[in-house]
C-alpha positions as CSV (number, residue, x, y, z in Angstrom):
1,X,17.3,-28.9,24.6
2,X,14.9,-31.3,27.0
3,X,17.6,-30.7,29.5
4,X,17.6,-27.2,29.6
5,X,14.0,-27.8,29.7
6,X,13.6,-29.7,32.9
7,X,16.0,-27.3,34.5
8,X,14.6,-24.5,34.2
9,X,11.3,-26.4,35.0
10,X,13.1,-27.3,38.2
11,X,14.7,-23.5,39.2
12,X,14.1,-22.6,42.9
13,X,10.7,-21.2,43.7
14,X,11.0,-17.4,44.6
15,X,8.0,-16.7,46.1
16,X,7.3,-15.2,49.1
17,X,5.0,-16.5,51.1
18,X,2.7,-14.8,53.7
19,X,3.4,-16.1,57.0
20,X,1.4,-19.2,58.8
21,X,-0.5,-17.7,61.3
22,X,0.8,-19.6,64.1
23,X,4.1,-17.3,63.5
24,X,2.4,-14.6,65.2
25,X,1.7,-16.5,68.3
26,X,5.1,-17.9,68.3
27,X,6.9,-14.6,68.6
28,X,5.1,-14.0,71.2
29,X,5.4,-16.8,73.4
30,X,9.1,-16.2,72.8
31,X,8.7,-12.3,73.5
32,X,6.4,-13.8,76.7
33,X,9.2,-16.0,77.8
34,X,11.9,-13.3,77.5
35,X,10.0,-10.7,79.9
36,X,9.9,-13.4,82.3
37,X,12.9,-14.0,82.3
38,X,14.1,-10.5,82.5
39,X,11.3,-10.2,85.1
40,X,13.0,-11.8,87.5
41,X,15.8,-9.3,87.9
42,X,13.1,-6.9,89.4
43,X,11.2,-9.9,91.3
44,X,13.7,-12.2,93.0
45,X,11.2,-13.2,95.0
46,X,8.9,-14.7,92.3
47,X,12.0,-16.5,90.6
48,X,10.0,-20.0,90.5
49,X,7.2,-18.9,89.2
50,X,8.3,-16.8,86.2
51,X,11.1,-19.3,85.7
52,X,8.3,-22.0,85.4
53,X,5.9,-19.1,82.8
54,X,9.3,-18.7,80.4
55,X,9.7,-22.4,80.4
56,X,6.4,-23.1,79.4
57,X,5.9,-20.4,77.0
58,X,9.1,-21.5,75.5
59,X,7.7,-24.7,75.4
60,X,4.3,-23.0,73.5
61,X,6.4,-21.8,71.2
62,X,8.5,-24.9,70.1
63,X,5.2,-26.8,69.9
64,X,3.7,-24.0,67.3
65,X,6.9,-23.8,65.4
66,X,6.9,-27.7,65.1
67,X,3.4,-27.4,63.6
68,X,4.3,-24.5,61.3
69,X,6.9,-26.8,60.3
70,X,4.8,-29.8,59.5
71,X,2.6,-27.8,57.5
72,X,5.6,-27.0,55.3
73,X,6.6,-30.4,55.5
74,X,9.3,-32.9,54.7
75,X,10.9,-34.5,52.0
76,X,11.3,-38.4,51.7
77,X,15.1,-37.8,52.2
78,X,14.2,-35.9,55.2
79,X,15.0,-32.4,54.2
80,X,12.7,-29.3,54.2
81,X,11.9,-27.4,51.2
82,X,12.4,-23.9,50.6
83,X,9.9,-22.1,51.9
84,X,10.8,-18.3,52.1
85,X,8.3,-16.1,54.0
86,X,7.4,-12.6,54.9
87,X,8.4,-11.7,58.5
88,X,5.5,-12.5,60.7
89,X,4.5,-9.7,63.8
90,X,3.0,-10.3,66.9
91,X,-0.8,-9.0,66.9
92,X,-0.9,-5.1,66.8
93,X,3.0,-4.5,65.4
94,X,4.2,-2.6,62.5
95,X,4.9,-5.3,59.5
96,X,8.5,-5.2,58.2
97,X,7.6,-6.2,54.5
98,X,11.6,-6.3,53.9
99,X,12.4,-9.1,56.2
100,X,12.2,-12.9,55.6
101,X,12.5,-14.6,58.8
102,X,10.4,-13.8,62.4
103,X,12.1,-12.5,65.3
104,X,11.6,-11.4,68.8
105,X,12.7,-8.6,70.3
106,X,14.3,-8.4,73.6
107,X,13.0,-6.4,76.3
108,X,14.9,-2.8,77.0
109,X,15.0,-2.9,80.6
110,X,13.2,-6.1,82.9
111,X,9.4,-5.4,82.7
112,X,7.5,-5.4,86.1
113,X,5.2,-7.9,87.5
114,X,2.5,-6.6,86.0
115,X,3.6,-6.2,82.6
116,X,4.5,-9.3,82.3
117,X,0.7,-10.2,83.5
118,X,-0.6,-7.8,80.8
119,X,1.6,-9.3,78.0
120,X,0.1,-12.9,79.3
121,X,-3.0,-11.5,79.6
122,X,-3.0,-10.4,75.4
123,X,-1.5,-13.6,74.5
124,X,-4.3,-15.5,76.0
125,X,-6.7,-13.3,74.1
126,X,-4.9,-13.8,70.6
127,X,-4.3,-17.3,70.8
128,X,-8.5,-17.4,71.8
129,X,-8.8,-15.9,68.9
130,X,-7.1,-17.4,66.3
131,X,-8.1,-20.4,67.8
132,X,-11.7,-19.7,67.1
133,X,-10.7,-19.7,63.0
134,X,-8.7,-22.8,62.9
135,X,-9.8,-26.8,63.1
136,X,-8.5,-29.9,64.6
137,X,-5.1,-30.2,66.2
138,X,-4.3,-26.1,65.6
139,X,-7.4,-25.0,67.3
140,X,-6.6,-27.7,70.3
141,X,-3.4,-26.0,70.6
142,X,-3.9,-22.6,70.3
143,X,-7.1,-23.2,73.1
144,X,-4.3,-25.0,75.4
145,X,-1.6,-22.0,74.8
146,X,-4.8,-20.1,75.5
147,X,-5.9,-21.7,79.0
148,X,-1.9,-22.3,79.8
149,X,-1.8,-18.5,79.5
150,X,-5.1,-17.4,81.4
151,X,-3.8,-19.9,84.1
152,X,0.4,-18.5,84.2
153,X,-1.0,-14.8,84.6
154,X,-4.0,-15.2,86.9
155,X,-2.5,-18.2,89.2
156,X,0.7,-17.7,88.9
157,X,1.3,-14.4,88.9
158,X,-1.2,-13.6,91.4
């Protein structure tokens, strides 16, 4: 009867968990990365420089979902734990309560220049923002993705 006990004791978790709010910023800087590359279909001439944006914001998101990540952490043996979360949405989307993983959505058709300054231009505002509610090394990055962001759409892409 201790047995049965303990296993039950030890049944998988089901809870959903909201999502870490780095997951926001992480789709997109993978949404951000996709419309430059798709950009370039309609801006041949400014291959280097939205090349160089989609690498780095694939880069920004890598680096959150590492953090997101560590926060869930690791088990001595190395494995993750079972950590299943509500989808996460990029600032101002509809939630999709049903899902259990993030996602970003590919562009329709390549976006123009200037969208893609204007989606660089709102992920440097939400990553300011959240940054402004976090602490120590998640405030530092979301202020870097911030300044990396400001710099990508008003040096880069001007």
């Amino acid at each position: 009867m201790l047995a049965l006990g303990t296993a039950v004791g030890c049944a998988a978790d089901d809870t959903v968990h909201d999502p870490d709010p780095l997951a926001a910023q992480e789709i997109l800087a993978r949404a951000d990365a996709d419309a430059a590359t798709a950009a370039i279909t309609l801006e041949p001439q400014r291959h280097a420089a939205l090349n160089a944006i989609a690498t780095e914001r694939t880069a920004h998101a890598d680096a959150l979902k590492a953090e997101i990540d560590r926060v869930i952490g690791v088990y001595g043996d190395g494995t993750t734990p079972v950590h299943r979360t509500r989808t996460a949405t990029a600032p101002g989307a509809a939630p999709n309560p049903g899902a259990t993983q993030a996602s970003s959505p590919a562009p329709d058709q390549p976006p123009s220049l200037a969208a893609v300054r204007a989606r660089l231009t709102e992920s440097q505002r939400s990553a300011a923002d959240l940054a402004a509610g976090q602490s120590g090394y998640r405030a530092g990055l979301l202020a870097s993705i911030s300044a990396a962001c400001a710099a990508e759409a008003g040096v880069l892409l001007a």
